[in-house]
DODREN-817438 format. One record per residue (C-alpha): residue in three letters; z, x, y. Coordinates in pm, 1 decimal. Each point is the difference from the previous one (the first is absolute). Example, Ala and Ser with C-alpha at 12.3 -4.5 7.8 and 13.67 -1.06 7.14 Angstrom:
BEGIN
<atom residu="ALA" w="780.0" u="1230.0" v="-450.0"/>
<atom residu="SER" w="-66.0" u="137.0" v="344.0"/>
END
This chain:
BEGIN
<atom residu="UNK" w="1025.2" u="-1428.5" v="841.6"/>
<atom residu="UNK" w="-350.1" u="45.6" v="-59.3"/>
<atom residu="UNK" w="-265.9" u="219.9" v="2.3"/>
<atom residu="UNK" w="10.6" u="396.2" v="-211.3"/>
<atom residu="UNK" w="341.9" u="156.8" v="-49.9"/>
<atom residu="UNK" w="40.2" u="363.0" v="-95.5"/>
<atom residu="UNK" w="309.1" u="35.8" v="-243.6"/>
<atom residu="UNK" w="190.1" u="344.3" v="40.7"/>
<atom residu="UNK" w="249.2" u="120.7" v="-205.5"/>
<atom residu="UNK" w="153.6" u="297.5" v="20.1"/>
<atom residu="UNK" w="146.0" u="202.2" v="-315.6"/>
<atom residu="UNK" w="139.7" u="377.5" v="-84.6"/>
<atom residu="UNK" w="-24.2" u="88.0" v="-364.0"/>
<atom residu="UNK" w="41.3" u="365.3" v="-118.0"/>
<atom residu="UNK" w="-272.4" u="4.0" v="-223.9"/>
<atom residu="UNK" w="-372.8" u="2.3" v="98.8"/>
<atom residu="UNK" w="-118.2" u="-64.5" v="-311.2"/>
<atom residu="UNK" w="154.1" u="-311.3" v="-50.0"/>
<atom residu="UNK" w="-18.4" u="-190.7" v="358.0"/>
<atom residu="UNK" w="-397.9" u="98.9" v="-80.3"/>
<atom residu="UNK" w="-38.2" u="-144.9" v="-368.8"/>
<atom residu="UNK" w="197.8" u="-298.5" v="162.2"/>
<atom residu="UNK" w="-253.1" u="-40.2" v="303.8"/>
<atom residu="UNK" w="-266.1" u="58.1" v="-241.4"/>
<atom residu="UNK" w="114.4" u="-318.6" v="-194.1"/>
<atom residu="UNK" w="59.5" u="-255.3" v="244.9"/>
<atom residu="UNK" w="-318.6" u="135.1" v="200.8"/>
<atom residu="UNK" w="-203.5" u="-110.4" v="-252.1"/>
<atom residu="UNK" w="213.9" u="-322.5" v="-133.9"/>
<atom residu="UNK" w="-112.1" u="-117.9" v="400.5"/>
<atom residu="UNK" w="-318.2" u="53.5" v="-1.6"/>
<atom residu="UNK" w="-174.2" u="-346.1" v="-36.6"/>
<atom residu="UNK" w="332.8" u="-162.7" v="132.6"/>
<atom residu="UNK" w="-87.9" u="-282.8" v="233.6"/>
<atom residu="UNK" w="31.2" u="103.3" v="318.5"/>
<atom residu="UNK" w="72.0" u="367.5" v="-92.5"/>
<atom residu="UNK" w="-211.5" u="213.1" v="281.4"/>
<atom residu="UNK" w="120.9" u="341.2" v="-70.8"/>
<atom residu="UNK" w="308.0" u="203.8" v="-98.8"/>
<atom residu="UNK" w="63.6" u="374.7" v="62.4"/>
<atom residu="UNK" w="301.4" u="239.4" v="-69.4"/>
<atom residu="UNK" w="86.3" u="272.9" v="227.7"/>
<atom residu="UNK" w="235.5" u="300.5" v="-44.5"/>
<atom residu="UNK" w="226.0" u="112.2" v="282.7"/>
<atom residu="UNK" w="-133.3" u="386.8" v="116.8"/>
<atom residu="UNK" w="392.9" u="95.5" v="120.1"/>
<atom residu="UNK" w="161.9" u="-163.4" v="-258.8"/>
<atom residu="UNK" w="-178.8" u="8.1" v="-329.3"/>
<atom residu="UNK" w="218.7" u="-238.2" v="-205.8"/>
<atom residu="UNK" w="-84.1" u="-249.0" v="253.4"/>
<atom residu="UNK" w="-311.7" u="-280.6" v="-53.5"/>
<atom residu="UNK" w="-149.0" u="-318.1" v="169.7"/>
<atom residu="UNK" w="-157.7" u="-252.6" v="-196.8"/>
<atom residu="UNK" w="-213.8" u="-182.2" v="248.4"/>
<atom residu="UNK" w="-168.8" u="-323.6" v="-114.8"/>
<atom residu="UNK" w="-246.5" u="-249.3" v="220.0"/>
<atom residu="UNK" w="-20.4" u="-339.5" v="-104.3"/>
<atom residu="UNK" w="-235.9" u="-316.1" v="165.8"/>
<atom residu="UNK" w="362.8" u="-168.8" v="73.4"/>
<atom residu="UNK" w="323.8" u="-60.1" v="-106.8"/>
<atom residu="UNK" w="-74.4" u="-260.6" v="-206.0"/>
<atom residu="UNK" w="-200.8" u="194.3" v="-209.6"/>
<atom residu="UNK" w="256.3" u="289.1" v="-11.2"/>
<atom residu="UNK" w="290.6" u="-267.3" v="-148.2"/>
<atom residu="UNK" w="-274.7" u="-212.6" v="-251.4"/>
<atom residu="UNK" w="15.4" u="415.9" v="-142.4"/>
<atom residu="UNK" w="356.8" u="38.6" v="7.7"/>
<atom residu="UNK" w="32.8" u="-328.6" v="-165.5"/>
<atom residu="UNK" w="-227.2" u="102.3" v="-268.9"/>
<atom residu="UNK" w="49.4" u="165.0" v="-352.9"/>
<atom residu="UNK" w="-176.9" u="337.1" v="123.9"/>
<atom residu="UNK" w="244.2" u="45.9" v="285.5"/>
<atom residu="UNK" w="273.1" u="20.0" v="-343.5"/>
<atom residu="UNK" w="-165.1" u="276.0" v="-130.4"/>
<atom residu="UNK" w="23.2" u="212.2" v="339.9"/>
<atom residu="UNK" w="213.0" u="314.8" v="-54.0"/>
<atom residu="UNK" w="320.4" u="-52.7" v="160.4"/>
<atom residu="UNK" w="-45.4" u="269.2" v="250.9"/>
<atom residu="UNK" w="-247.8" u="-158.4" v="133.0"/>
<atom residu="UNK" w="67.4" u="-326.3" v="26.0"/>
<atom residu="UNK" w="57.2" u="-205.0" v="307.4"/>
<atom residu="UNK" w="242.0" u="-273.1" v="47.8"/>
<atom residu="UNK" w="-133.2" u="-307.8" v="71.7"/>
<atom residu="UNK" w="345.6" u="-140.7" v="147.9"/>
<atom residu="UNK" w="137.9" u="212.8" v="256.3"/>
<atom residu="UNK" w="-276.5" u="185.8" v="268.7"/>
<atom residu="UNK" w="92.6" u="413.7" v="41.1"/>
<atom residu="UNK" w="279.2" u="-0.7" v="-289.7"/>
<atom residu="UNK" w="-70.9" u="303.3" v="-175.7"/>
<atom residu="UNK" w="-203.9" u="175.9" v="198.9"/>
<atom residu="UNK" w="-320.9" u="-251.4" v="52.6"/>
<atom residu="UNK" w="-155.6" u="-199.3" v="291.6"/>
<atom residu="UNK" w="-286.9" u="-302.6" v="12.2"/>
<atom residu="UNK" w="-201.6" u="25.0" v="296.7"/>
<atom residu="UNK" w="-292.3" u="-147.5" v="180.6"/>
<atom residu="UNK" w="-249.1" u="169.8" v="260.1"/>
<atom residu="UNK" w="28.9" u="-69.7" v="364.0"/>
<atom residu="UNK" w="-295.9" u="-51.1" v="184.2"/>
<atom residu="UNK" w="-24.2" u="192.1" v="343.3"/>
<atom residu="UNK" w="-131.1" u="-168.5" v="340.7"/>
END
């Protein structure tokens, strides 16, 4: 696989507060990351306990040399994403699709 992948995980948390300091931490742990492009969090509108962490990275080779790395240790555990097994707990690694 090569070329960008977007990482999306998907996590409910009851406390704003928290999932926010959290993002706020690993936001800024990534910048600089090889390969890192960008990183948001979003907040569900009809189900406010609900949040996507969505993460672009050049490829998935870059994404894993991260995961293998001491900074991916320090991510809090909510927002983690398991580097074994694609979509367990609520996350996804995908690539664009060119049309035509």
């Amino acid at each position: 696989m090569s070329g960008p992948i977007h990482v999306l995980l998907f996590r409910t948390h009851p406390d704003p507060d928290e999932v926010a300091r959290a993002y706020r931490q690993v936001s800024a742990e990534l910048r600089g990351q090889p390969g890192m492009l960008a990183d948001e969090l979003l907040r569900s509108v009809s189900e406010p306990d609900e949040y996507l962490l969505s993460s672009r990275w050049e490829s998935l080779d870059a994404l894993r040399s991260w995961q293998r790395g001491e900074q991916h240790d320090r991510v809090p555990p909510s927002l983690r994403v398991p580097s074994d097994r694609p979509l367990a707990g609520g996350y996804g690694l995908y690539q664009p699709v060119r049309a035509g």
